[in-house]
C-alpha positions as CSV (number, residue, x, y, z in Angstrom):
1,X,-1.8,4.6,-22.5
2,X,0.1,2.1,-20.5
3,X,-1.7,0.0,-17.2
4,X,-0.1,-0.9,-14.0
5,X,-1.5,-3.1,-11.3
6,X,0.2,-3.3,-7.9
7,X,-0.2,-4.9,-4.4
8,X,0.1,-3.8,-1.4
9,X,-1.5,-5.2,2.5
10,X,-2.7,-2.8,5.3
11,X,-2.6,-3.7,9.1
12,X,-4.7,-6.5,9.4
13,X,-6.7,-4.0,12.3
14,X,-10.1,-3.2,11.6
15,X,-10.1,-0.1,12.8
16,X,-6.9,1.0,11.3
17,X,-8.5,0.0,8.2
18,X,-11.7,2.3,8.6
19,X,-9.4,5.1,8.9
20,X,-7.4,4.3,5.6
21,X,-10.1,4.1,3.8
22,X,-12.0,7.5,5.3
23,X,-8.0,8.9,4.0
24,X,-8.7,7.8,0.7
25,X,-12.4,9.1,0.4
26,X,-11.1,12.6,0.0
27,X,-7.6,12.2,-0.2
28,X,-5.3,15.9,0.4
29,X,-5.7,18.0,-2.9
30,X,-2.2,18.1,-3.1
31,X,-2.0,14.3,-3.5
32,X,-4.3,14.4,-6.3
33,X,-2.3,17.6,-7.8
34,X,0.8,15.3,-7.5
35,X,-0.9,12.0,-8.7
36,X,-2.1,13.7,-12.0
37,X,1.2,15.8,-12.5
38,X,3.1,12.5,-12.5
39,X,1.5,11.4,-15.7
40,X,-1.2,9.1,-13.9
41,X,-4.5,9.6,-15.9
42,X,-6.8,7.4,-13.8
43,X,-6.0,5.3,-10.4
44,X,-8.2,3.0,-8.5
45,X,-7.7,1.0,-5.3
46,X,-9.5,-2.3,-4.7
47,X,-9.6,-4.2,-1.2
48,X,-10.4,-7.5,-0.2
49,X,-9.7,-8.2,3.5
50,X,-6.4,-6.6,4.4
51,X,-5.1,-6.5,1.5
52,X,-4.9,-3.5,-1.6
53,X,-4.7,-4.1,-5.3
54,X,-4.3,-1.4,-7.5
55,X,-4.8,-0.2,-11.1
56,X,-3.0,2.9,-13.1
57,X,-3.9,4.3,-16.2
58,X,-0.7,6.0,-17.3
59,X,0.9,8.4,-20.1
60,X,3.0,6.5,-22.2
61,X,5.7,8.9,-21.1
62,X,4.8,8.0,-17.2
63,X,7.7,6.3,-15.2
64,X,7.9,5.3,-11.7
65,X,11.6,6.5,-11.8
66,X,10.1,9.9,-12.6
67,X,6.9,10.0,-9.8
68,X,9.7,8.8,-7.3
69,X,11.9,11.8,-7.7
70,X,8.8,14.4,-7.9
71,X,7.4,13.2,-4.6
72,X,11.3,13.0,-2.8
73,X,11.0,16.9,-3.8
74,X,7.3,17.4,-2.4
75,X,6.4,17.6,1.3
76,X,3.1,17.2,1.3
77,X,3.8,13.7,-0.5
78,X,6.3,13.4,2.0
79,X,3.7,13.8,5.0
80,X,1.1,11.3,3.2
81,X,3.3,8.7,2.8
82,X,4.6,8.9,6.3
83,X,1.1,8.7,7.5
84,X,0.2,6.0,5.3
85,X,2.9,3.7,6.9
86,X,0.7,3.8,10.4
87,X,-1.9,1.7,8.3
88,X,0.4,-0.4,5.3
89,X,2.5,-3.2,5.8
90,X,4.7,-4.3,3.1
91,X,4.2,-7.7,1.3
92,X,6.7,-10.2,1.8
93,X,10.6,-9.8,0.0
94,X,9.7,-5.7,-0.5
95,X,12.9,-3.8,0.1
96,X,13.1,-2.1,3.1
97,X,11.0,1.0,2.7
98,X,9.3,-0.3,-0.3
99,X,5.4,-0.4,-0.3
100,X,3.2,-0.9,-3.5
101,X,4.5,-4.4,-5.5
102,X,4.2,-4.3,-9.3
103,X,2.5,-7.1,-10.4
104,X,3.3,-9.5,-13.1
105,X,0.0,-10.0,-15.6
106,X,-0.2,-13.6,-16.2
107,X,-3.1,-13.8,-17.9
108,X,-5.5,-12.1,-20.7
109,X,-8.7,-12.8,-22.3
């Protein structure tokens, strides 16, 4: 099993926040359906403020490479992450249409 952590800020709006977060309490089944098929075993999103911090439990075999080209080929994926863009900014020296920053682990106990 391999673990990813990742960052990511939303619009610092409160209200735009409320809405993101009543997205992700029950989040479009095909989402979920695409989430696991990817090789994504467990996924949680923390927030502090405006900004997101994620953490992936993966298949070893799991690679963003991989999720990327299944959810080019899916609409629904398509239509969440175009909806997600009202309420995400990306973090500074992101490519241009890139959201979610892989994080670097610089520490372990």
């Amino acid at each position: 099993m391999k673990r990813y952590c990742l960052a990511l800020d939303l619009k610092d709006d409160p209200d735009l926040i409320a809405e993101y977060e009543d997205y992700h309490r029950s989040i479009w089944p095909e989402i979920e359906a695409s989430i696991k098929e990817s090789g994504i075993l467990d996924m949680e999103i923390y927030r502090i403020a405006n900004r997101l911090f994620m953490i992936m439990e993966t298949e070893d075999s799991f690679s963003f490479e991989r999720k990327a080209k299944m959810d080019e080929a899916n609409p629904k994926v398509q239509q969440w992450e175009q909806l997600m863009w009202k309420y995400q900014q990306a973090l500074a020296g992101a490519k241009p249409g890139e959201k979610w920053q892989l994080m670097e682990k610089i520490f372990k106990l």
